[in-house]
C-alpha positions in Angstrom: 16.3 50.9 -7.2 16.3 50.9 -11.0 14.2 47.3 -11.0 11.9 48.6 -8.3 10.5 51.6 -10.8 10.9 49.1 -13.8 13.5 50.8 -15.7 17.1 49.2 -17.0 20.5 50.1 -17.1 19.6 50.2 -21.0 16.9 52.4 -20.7 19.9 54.7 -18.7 22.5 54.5 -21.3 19.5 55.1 -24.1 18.5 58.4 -22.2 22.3 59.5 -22.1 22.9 58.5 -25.6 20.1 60.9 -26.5 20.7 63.5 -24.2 24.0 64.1 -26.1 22.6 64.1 -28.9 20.0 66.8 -27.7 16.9 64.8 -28.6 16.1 63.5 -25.3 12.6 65.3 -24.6 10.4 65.8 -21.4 8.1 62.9 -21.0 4.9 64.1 -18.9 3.3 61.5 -17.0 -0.4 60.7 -16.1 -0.7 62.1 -12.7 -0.6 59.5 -9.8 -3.6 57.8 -9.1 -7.6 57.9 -10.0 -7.9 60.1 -13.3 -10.8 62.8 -12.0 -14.2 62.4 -13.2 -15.4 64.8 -14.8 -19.6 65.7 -14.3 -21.5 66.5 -16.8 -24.3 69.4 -15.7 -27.3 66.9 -16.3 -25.3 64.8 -13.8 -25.0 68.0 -11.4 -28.8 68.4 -12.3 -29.4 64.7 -11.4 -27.2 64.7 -8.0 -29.2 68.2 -6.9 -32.5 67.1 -7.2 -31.3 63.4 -5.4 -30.1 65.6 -2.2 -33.7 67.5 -2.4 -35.6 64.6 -2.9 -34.2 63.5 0.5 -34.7 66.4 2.1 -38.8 66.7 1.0 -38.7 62.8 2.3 -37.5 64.2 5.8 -39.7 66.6 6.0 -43.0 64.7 4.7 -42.2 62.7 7.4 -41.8 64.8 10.4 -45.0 66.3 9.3 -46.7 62.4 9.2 -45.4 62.0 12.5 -46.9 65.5 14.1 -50.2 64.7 12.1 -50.1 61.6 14.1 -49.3 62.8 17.2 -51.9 65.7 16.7 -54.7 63.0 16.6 -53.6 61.0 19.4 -53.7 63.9 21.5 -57.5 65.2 19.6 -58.6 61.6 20.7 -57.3 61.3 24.4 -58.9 65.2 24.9 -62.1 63.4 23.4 -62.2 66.6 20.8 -63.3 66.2 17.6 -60.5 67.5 14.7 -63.2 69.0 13.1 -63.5 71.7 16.1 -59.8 72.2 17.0 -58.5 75.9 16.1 -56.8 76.2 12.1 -53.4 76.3 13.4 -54.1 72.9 15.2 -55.1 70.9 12.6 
């Protein structure tokens, strides 16, 4: 068990040793795992506008496709853009 944590029968008899001496003292360790990174707010800044740059992408888009979709449907009616009411343009 002691080998499988990499500790010693030495390292038990130092602990003891010091323990009765009273100058065995708490050793914190690192937390487990991946230390947490830590953002900075130009990297908050940076990740906000990447999420709104996506959406405005989206959107743009929809709004190519119903553009598109506005002039097949001015062409196929044979009307003219030019004479379709402003909130079909």
């Amino acid at each position: 068990l002691l080998r499988r944590h990499g500790l010693y029968t030495s390292h038990l008899s130092k602990w003891r040793a010091q323990r009765k001496r009273g100058t065995l003292t708490s050793q914190t360790t690192p937390p487990a795992g991946r230390p947490a990174l830590r953002r900075t707010p130009e990297q908050d800044d940076i990740a906000r506008l990447t999420e709104e740059v996506a959406r405005l992408r989206t959107q743009l888009q929809q709004a190519e496709t119903i553009i598109e979709i506005q002039k097949k449907r001015s062409s196929l009616l044979g009307v003219p853009s030019s004479t379709l009411p402003d909130g079909e343009r």
